[in-house]
Structure formats: C-alpha cells, structure tokens
C-alpha positions as CSV (number, residue, x, y, z in Angstrom):
1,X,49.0,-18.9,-19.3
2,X,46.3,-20.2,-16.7
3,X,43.5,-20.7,-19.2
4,X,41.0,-22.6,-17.7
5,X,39.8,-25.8,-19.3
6,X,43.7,-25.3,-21.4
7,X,44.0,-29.2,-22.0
8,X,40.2,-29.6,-22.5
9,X,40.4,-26.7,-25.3
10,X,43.4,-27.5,-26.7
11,X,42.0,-31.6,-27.3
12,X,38.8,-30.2,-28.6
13,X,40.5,-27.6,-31.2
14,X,43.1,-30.4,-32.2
15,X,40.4,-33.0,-32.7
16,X,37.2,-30.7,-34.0
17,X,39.3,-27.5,-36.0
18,X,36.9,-28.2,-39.1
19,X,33.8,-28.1,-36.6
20,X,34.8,-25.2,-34.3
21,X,36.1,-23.2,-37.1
22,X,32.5,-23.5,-39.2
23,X,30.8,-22.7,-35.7
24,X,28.7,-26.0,-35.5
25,X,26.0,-25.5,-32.5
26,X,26.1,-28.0,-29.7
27,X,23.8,-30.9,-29.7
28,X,21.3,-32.5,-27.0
29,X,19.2,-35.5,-27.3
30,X,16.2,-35.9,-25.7
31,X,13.3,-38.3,-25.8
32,X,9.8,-37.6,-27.6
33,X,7.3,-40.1,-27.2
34,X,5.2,-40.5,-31.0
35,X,1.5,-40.8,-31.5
36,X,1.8,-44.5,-31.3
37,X,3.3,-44.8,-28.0
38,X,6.9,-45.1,-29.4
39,X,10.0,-43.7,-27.8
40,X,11.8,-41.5,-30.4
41,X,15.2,-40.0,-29.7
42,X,15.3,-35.9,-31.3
43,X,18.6,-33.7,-31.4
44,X,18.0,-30.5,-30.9
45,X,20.7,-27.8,-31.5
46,X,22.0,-25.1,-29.5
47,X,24.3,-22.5,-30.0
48,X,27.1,-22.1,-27.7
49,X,28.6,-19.2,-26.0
50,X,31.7,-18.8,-24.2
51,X,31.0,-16.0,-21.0
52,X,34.6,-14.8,-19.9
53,X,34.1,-13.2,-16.6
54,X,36.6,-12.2,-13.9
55,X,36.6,-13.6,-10.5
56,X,38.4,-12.5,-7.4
57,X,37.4,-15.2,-5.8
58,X,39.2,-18.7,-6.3
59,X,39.1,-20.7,-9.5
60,X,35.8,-23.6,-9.3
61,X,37.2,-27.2,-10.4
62,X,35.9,-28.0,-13.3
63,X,33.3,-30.2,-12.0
64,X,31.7,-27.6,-9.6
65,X,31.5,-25.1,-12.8
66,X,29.6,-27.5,-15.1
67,X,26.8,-28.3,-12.4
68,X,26.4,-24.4,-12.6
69,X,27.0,-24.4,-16.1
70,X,24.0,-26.9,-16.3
71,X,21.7,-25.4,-14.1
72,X,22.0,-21.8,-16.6
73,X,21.6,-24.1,-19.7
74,X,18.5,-26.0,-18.2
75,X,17.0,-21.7,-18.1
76,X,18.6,-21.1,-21.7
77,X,17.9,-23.9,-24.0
78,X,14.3,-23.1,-23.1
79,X,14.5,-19.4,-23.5
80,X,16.9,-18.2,-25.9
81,X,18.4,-21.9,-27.6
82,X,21.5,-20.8,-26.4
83,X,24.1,-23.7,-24.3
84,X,26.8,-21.3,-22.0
85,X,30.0,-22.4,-21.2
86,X,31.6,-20.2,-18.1
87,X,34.9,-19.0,-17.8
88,X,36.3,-17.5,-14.8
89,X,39.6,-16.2,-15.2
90,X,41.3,-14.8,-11.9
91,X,41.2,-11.1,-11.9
92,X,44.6,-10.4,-11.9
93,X,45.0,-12.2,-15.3
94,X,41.9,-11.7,-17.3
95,X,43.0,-8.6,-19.1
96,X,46.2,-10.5,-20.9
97,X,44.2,-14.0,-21.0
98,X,41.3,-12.8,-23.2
99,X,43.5,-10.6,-25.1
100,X,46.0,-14.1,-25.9
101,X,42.8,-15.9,-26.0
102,X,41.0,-14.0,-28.8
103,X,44.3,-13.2,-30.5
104,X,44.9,-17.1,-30.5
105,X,41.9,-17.9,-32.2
106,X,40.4,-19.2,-28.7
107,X,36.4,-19.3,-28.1
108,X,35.2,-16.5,-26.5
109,X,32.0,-14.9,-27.3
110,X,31.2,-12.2,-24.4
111,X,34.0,-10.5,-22.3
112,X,34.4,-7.4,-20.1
113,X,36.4,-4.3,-19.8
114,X,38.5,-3.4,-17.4
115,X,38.9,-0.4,-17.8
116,X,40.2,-0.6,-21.4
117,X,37.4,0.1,-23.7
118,X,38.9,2.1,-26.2
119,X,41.2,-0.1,-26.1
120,X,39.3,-3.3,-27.3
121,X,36.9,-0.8,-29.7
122,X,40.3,0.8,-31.4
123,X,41.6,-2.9,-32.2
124,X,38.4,-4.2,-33.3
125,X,38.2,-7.0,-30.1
126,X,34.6,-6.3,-29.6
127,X,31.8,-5.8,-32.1
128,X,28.8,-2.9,-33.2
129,X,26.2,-4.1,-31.2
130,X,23.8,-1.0,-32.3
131,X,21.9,-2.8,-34.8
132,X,21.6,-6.2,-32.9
133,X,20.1,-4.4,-29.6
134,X,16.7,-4.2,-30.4
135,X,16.2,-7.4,-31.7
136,X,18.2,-9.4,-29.2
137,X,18.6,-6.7,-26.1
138,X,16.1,-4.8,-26.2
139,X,15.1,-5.4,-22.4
140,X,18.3,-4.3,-21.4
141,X,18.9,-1.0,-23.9
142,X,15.6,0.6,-21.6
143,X,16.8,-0.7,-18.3
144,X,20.5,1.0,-18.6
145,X,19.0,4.1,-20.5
146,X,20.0,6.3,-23.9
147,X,22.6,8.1,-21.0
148,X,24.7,5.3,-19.5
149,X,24.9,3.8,-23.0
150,X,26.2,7.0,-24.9
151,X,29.7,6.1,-22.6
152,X,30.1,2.6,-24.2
153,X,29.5,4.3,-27.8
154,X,31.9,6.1,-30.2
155,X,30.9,7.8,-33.3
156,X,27.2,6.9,-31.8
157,X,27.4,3.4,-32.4
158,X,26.8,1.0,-29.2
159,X,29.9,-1.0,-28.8
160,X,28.9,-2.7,-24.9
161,X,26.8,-2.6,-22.3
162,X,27.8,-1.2,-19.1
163,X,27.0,-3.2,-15.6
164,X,24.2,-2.2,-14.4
165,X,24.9,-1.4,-10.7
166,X,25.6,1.7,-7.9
167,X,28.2,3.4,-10.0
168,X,29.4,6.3,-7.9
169,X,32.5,5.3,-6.0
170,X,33.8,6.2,-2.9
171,X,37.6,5.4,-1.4
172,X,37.3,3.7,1.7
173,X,39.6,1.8,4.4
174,X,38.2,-1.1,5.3
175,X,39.6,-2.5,8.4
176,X,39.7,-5.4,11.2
177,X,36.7,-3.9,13.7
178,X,38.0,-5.9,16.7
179,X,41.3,-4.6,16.7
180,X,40.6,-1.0,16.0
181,X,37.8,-1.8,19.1
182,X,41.0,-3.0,20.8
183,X,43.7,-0.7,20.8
184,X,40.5,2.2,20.8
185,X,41.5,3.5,17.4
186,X,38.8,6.2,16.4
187,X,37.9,5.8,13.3
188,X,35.3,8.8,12.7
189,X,38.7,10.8,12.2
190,X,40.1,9.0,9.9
191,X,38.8,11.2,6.7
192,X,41.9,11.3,3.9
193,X,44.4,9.2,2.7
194,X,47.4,11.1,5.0
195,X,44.9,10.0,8.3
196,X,45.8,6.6,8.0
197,X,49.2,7.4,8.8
198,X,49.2,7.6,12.6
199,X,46.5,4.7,12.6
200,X,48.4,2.0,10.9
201,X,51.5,3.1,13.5
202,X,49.2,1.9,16.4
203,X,48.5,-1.1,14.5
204,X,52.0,-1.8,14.2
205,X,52.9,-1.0,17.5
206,X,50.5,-3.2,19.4
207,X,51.1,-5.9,16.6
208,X,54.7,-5.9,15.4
209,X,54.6,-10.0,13.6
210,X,51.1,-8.2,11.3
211,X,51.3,-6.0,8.1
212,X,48.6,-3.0,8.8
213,X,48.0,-2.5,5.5
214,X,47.5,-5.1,2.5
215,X,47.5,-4.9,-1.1
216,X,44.3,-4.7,-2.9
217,X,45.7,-6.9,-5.9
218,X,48.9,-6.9,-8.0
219,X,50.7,-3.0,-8.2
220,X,47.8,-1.7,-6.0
221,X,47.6,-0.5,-2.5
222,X,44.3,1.6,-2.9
223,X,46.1,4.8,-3.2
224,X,45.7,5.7,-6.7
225,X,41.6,6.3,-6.7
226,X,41.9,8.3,-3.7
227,X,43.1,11.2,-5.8
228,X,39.9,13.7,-6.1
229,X,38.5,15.1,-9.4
230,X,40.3,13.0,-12.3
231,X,38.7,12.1,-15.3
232,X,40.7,9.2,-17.2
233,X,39.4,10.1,-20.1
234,X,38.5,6.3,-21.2
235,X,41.6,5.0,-19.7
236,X,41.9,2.2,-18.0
237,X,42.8,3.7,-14.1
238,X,45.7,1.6,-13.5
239,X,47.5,2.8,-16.4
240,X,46.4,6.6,-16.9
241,X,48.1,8.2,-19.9
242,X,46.5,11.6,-19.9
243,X,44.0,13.5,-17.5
244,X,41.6,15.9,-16.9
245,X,42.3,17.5,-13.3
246,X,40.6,19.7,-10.8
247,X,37.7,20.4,-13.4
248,X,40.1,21.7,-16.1
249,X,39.8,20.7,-20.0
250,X,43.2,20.6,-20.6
251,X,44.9,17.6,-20.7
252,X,48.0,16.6,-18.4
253,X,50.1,14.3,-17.8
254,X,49.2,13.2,-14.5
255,X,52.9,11.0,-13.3
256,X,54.3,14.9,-12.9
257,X,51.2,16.3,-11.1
258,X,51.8,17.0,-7.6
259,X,49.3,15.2,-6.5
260,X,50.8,12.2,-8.1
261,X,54.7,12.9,-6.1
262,X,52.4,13.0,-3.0
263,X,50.7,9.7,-3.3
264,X,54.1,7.9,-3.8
265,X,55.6,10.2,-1.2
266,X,52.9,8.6,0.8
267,X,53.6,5.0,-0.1
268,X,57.4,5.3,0.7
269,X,57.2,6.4,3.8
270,X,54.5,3.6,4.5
271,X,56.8,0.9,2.7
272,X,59.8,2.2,4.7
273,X,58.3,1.9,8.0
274,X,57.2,-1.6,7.5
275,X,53.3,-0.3,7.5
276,X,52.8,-1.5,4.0
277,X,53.1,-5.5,2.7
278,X,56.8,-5.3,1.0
279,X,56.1,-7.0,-1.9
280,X,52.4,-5.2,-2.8
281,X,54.1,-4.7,-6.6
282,X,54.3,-8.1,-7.9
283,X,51.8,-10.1,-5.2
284,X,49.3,-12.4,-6.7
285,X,46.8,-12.1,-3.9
286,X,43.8,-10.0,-3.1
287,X,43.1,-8.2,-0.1
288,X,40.0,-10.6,0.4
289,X,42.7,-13.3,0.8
290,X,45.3,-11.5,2.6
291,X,42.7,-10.7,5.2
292,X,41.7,-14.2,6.0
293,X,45.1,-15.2,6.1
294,X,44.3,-13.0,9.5
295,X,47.8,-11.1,9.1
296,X,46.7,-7.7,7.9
297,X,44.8,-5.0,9.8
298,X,43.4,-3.4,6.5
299,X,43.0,-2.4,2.6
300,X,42.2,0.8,0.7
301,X,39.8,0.4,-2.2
302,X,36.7,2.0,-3.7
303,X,33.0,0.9,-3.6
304,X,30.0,2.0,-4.2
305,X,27.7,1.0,-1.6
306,X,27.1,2.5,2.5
307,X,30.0,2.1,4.7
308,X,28.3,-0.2,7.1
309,X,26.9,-2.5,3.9
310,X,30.4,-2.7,2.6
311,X,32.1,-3.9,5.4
312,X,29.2,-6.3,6.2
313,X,29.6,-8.2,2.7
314,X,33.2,-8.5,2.8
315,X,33.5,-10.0,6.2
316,X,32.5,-13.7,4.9
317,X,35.2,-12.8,2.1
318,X,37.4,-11.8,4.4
319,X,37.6,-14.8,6.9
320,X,34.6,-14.2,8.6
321,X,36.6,-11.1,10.8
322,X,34.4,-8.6,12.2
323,X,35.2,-5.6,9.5
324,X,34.5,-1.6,9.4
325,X,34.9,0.9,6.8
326,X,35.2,4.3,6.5
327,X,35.0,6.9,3.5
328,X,38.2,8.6,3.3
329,X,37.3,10.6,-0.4
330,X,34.2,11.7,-2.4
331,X,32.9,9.9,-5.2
332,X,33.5,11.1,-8.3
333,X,31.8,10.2,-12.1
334,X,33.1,10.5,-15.2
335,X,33.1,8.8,-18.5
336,X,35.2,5.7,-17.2
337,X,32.9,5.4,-13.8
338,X,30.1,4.2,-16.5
339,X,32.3,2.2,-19.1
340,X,35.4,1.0,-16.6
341,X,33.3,-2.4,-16.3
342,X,30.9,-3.2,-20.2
343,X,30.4,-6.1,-22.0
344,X,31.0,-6.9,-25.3
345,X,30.6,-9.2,-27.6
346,X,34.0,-10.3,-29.0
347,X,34.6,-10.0,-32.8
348,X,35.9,-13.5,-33.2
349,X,32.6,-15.0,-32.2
350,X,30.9,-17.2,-34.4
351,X,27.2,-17.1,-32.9
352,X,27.0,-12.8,-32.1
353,X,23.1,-12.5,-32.1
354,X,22.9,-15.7,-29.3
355,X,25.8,-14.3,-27.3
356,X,24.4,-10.9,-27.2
357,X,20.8,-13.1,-25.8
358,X,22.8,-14.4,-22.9
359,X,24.7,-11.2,-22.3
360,X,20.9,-9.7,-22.3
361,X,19.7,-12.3,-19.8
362,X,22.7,-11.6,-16.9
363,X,21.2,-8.2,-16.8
364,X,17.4,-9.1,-16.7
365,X,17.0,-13.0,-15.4
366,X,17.3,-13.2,-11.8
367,X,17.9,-17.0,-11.7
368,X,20.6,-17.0,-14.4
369,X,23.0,-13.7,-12.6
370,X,22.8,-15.1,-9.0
371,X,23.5,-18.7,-10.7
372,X,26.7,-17.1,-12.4
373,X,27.5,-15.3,-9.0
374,X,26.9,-17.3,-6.0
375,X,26.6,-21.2,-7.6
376,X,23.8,-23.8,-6.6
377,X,21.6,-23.5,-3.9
378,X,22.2,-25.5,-0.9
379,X,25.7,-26.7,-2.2
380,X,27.1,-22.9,-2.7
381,X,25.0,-20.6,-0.8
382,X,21.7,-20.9,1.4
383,X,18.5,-18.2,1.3
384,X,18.1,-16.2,4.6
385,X,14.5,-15.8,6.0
386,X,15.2,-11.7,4.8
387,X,15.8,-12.4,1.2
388,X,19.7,-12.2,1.9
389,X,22.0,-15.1,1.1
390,X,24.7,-16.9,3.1
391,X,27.2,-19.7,2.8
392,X,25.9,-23.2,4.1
393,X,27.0,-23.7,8.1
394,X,30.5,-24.8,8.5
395,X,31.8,-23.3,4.6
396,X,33.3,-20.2,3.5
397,X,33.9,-18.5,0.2
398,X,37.4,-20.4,0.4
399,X,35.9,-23.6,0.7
400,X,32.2,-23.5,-1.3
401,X,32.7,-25.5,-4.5
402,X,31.7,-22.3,-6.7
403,X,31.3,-18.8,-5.7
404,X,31.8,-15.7,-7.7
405,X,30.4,-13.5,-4.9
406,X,33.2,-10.6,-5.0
407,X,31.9,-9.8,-8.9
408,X,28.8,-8.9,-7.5
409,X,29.7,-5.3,-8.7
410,X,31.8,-6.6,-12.1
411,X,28.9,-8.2,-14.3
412,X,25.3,-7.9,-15.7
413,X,22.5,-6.3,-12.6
414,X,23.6,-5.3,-9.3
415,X,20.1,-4.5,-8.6
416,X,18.3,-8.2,-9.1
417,X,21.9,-9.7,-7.2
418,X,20.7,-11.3,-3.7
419,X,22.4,-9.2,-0.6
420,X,24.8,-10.8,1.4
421,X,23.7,-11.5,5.1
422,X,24.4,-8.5,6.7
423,X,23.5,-6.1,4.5
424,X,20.9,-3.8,4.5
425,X,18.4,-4.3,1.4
426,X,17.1,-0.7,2.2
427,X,20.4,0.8,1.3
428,X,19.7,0.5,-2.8
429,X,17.8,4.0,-2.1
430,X,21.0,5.3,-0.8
431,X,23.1,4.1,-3.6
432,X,20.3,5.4,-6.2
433,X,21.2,8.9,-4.9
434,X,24.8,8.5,-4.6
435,X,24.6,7.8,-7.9
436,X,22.6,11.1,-8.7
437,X,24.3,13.4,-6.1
438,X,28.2,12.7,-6.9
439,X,30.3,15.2,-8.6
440,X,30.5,14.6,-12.3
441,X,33.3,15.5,-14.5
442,X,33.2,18.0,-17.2
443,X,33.4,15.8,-20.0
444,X,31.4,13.3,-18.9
445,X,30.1,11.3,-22.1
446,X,33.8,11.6,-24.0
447,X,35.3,8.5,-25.3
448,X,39.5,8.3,-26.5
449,X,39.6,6.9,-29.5
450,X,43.6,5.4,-29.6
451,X,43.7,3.9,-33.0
452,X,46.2,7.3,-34.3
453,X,48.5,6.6,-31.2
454,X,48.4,2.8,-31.1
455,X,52.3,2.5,-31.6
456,X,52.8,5.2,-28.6
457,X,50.0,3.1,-26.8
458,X,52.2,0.2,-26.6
459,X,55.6,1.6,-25.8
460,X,53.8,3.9,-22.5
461,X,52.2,0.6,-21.0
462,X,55.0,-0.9,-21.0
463,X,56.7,2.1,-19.3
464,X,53.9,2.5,-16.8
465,X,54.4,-1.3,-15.9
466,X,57.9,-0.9,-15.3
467,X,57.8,2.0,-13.0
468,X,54.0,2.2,-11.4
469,X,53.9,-0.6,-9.5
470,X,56.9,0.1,-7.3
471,X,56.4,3.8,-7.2
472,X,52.9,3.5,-6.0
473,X,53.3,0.4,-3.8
474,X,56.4,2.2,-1.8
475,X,59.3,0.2,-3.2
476,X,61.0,2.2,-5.4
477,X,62.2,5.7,-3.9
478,X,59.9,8.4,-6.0
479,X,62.8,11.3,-4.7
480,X,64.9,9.2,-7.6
481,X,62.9,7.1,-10.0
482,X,60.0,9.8,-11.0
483,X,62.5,11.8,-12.9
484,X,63.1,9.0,-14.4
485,X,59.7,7.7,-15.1
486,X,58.8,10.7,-17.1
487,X,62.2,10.4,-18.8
488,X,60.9,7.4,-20.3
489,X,57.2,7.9,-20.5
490,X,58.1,10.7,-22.3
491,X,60.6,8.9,-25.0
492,X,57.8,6.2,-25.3
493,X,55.2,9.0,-26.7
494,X,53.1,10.1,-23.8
495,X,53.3,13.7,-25.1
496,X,51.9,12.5,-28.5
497,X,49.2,10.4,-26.5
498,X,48.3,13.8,-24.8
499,X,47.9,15.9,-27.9
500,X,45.6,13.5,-29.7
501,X,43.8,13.4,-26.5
502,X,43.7,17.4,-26.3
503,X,42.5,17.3,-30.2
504,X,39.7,14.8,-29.9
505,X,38.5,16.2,-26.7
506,X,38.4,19.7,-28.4
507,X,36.1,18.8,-30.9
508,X,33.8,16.8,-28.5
509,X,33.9,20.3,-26.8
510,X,32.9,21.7,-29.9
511,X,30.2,19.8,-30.5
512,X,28.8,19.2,-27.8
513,X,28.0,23.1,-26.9
C-alpha cells in the first residue's frame, strides 16, 4: 500500500500506541516574556487532524508537504487551535487506502467520497455531523444551502459536506490544438461520442508512432459519463449497480442497456484499430501525464466549467501543449452530481468537533484552500497581475515541489480557488447558470441506503472489477464477454441490489409527493 508517511506512521504508532490511542493533542512551545523582563517558555496544545485528500497530480516529498503543512498551521493554531497534517494519496488509490487506513486503525480525521457515500454512511466510516454544524460549521451549512446538503443526508441527518464548486458536468474531448490546427481537423463538428471516430483516424494516419486517444485514469477512457440521462442513484459512477434511465423511475440494470453494448461496441472498434492506448484497463497514469509525455492527441472526461476555460487550465497540466475542448454531451444533475465528491469526518477520529473546524475552513478561508491546492507562493506558484496564478518561470506542475492544482474541482470552494493563467475569471457567471439550467433527474435528492444488500454489495464490485475495465477500455470483445458479465453480475446479487433499490426509491416517491 503506498501510504504516505508509511515508515514515519508506523515508528510513531509503534513508539506512541498509549498516546495516539488516548488522542493526546500536539504540543508547541513558544516564548512569553513575564512582567519582570524574564523569558518563560509556555506549551500550548493543539489538536491534530489528519486531511486525506486525493491528488492527481504527483506525490510532494515529504519536506515540500510540511512547509505547506506549516504555513496552514501558522492560519490554524491562531484560529481554530487546530495543527493539520496533509495527506495526498494519488487518485487512483485513495478509495482502497483510506478504507485499509481507517480499517487499520490509521489517523485519519477528514476524507472524501468518491463517489461512494452510501457506501462510507452504510458502514459507519464517516460520522453525524448534524448536531456539530452549527457550532463548528456554521459558515459553511449557509454558503452550500438547506438543498445541496439534503444529498449528503439520509434519514435527515447531515452526514458530509459536498464541495462547493460548478457542479453541472459536461463530457468533453479535450485535445492537442496544434495538431487538429495541423492536419485542419474541424472540431465544431465533433458533437457525440461516435464523432470522434473519423477524427482520431486522421490523427492516426498523419501520426502512426502516437496513440490518439489516452486514458483518463485506471479502467477509464471517458466513455462511461457520455451516456445521457442516468441517475446512479448514489453510486459511485465507475461501478453502477442499478439506474434510473431516460427519465424513468424504474430501476435497471444498466450492463444490459443498449446503450451500455454501444459504448463498448465503441471502445472495441477503437481498441482494435490501434486509436485507443492498449493497456487503458490496468494503466496507472492520468491523462494529464500521458499528455505531457507528448504521445497522445487527446482524452474524454467531464468538467464543469466553459470549453475555452477548460482547455486553458489543463494546458500547464498537460505539458504546456496548446489544448482545445469541445462538448460532446449535456450536462446532467442528479443526486450523485451533488454528493459524488463530500467530506466527512471519519468515525475513527479522536478530535471530531476540531476536524470538522478545518473541514469548515477549506470551504471559507481563502489562504488556507489555495495553500492546500497550489503550495507556497513564490516556491509553488506566482500571482498574475489579473488575480490568476501561474507556475514560477522555468517549472511545471511536474517539477514544482507541491501542487495539488488538478483537485481544484475535488475539495472545499471552487469559488474562493485562484484561476489558472488563462482562464477567464468572468466565466463563474457562466458556470452559476450551468448549474441552474442543466437537466436534473427525477429523483434528485434520493440517497441508497446499502446496509440490507451489503453481502450482494461486495460480490457485484468484485464482478464489475473483473469485467468493466476491459469491456469499456476495448480489450475484451463485448460480442463475447457481456453475456457473460451479466452471467456473473447476476449470480453475485445484482437483481437483489436492484430490488432494494426499486423498494427504497418507491417510498422516497411516496413521500416525497
């Protein structure tokens, strides 16, 4: 497991059990001079939280993380007598890390979703946060609203908060603009998934040694989101075990929609004609790094911001290539748009009230969420005369000691982030009414509880994790392995999983009227 700080834990647990286990807060001295002139050394006491965020950017070394680490503490000692310790975990890996973590008795007192809520509020991973928000969150319960909260609550109890940011997303392509500028590729055309066909060909064509398109991260070539009108009912969308569809209240099993055959239809004949990275399923990189590895023409995945905006902030991610995008779906809300990315407080943790304090601050202290996303000034990032942000002449995001810049969208206020050069600070109007405007499912506000199916649960993710990746990816032949996919899915439980689904979503009907 790539824990970060794994020795440095493991020697502090082995030599301080009796201490961690009571919870003892973190000391600092500092001097006080008396009435008589005298220097006096006082302790004072913090608590300390553990912030487990995901990064797709790389790992800091653990010197560049504690100079950020002590540039929030200098902010929190003062404000809320907290002491933070950060931990990035790569994206890829966060999901299984903080579940061993908290299931290994590891410190972690704030973590994020994934797409899994129900998941960590049916196994008890995160706490009731209700009764704590008013006295320790109360400035960030009125920014997110009674609404947006109400989808990270079950049984009306507040169990996270949701990031704060332009939620409504839209699938794009986002591309190399000097090579579709090139070859004279028009790009207003390209509108749906099936476009990008006859476009990657070119690509491919003109550059037979590049791969037109790369994986977004591990299993996941973009395709998935870029099928309209699904509600995933509180699932995480990776790993969808039972839909809404086309604006329907019954749930389905969406592996044997036809939408489903189509989208792996698609990703075969990509995969087969060498338009596709071969070994998307089990890859390790993400399309950030496979595009400044300057080998790829392009990447499907979903944001929530104008096309010209999103292509401006990635191209520093992206080895500083001169990028498009282009919208090739609509944006689509439903219950898991709001909760797919909330914070909780983790069940295990030993200091709740000061943890849910910090948590409160990444969504209302400027200084502290641009310290957690783009580092130290100067050393990390510089201030642009327009009140954007840039790296410092001559460094990237690759080679900056700390940046968390591509979680810009993953963690506490979008809103009080600095912009990337590039962008345009005008476009938060634009993302307000995206926001507002975008279709919205029909049971918006419904939230899965799992705990009746958690056996079934188990046995379909494994399933899904088995088959998905290759049949969405283009390596495994979908003419073959879908029949057998649902075979299994089905022996796993997945028509139990749909039933309770259908039952609780009946009564939310119900009462909801």
């Amino acid at each position: 497991m790539k824990v970060f700080k794994t020795l440095f834990l493991v020697l502090a647990i082995v030599a301080g059990m009796v201490l961690a286990a009571c919870g003892t807060p973190d000391s600092t001295a500092s001097d006080t001079t008396s009435a008589d002139g005298k220097t006096q050394t006082e302790t004072v006491s913090y608590d300390k939280v553990v912030y487990a965020y995901a990064t797709f950017n790389n790992t800091p070394t653990e010197e560049a993380l504690a100079e950020v680490e002590e540039a929030i503490n200098v902010i929190t000692r003062e404000k809320i007598g907290v002491e933070v310790e950060l931990m990035p975990i790569a994206i890829w890996d966060y999901s299984s890390q903080v579940s061993l973590a908290l299931q290994g008795g590891e410190k972690i007192d704030v973590f994020q979703s994934l797409g899994d809520l129900n998941t960590a509020i049916s196994t008890s991973m995160c706490l009731d946060i209700t009764d704590m928000m008013g006295e320790n969150a109360a400035e960030s319960q009125e920014l997110i609203g009674d609404d947006w909260l109400a989808a990270t609550s079950f049984e009306g109890r507040i169990y996270g908060l949701p990031t704060y940011k332009p939620i409504a997303l839209t699938p794009m392509f986002v591309y190399r603009q000097d090579i579709a500028d090139e070859l004279g590729l028009d790009m207003s055309k390209v509108n749906s998934t099936s476009d990008l066909t006859s476009i990657l060909e070119q690509v491919k064509a003109a550059y037979p040694d590049m791969t037109p398109l790369a994986a977004v991260n591990t299993g996941n070539i973009g395709l998935g989101l870029t099928v309209e009108n699904v509600d995933y009912l509180t699932d995480n969308y990776y790993e969808p075990k039972g839909v809404l569809m086309n604006d329907e209240l019954t749930v389905v099993d969406y592996y044997a929609s036809d939408e489903f055959a189509d989208l792996c239809s698609l990703a075969r004949t990509w995969y087969t004609n060498d338009l596709v990275m071969k070994d998307a399923a089990t890859t390790s990189s993400t399309a950030a790094e496979l595009m400044s590895a300057g080998n790829y023409f392009g990447y499907i995945a979903s944001y929530s911001y104008p096309e010209e905006d999103t292509a401006a902030s990635l191209e520093a991610q992206c080895g500083g290539y001169d990028l498009g995008a282009k919208m090739i779906g609509s944006a689509f809300l439903d219950t898991t748009a709001i909760n797919a990315l909330t914070w909780m407080i983790s069940s295990t943790s030993d200091v709740p009230e000061s943890a849910l304090k910090f948590l409160n601050m990444t969504f209302t202290d400027e200084e502290v969420c641009n310290l957690i996303i783009y580092g130290i000034e100067g050393r990390d990032y510089v201030q642009n005369g327009d009140g954007t942000v840039s790296y410092p002449e001559g460094l990237d995001p690759a080679t900056v000691p700390y940046t968390s810049q591509l979680s810009c969208g993953t963690l506490g206020n979008f809103f009080i982030m600095y912009p990337m050069g590039g962008t345009n600070v005008e476009s938060l109007a634009w993302e307000l009414e995206q926001n507002k405007n975008a279709k919205t499912s029909v049971a918006m506000g419904f939230t899965f509880d799992n705990s009746n199916v958690k056996t079934e649960y188990t046995a379909v993710t494994n399933v899904i994790s088995q088959f998905l990746p290759g049949l969405i990816c283009g390596s495994i032949d979908p003419e073959t392995e879908i029949p057998v996919f649902l075979e299994r899915l089905d022996e796993a439980g997945l028509g139990t999983i749909i039933a309770e689904k259908q039952t609780q979503l009946d009564a939310w009907v119900a009462s909801n009227k």
